[in-house]
N, C-alpha and C positions, 0 to 999 in steps of 0.2 A: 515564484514557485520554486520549490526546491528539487533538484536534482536527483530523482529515485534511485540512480545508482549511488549517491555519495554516502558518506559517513554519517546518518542522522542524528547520532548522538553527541555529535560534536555542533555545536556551536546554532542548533535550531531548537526555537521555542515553540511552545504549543500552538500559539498561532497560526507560525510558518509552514510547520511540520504537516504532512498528510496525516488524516485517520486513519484506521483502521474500515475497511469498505463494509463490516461484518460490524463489529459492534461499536465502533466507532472511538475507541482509543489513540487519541495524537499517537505517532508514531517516532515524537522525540524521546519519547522515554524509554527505560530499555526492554527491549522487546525481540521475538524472533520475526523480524521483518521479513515477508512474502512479495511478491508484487508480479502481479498476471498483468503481461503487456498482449496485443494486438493490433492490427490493422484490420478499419473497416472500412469500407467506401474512403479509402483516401486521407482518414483520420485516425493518429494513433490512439488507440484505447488501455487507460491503465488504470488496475486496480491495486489498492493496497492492502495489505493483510497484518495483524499483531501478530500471528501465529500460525501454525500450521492447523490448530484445530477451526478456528474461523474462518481459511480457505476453504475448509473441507463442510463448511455449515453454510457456505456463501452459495445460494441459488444459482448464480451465473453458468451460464454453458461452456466455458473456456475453461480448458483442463491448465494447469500451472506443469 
């Protein structure tokens, strides 16, 4: 898994990389990377975003 905080455009491929939670764009390319973390019951919850407009179209209750 790759490290949400790190550098994604270095050195991850489409594989590796997280999607897009919204429309599902690898997040290796270059993009304005979002990412909504949480805690629920004990488990951290993370979502990722390509953009600010796909956070803001993302259904989820968790404000960024």
């Amino acid at each position: 898994m790759v490290d949400p905080t790190s550098d994604l455009n270095e050195d991850v491929s489409e594989d590796e990389a997280p999607a897009c939670t919204t429309c599902g764009t690898p997040l290796a390319e270059d993009t304005d990377h979002r990412v909504v973390t949480w805690v629920e019951d004990g488990t951290v919850e993370t979502r990722h975003f390509c953009s600010d407009a796909c956070r803001t179209d993302w259904p989820g209750d968790r404000l960024a």
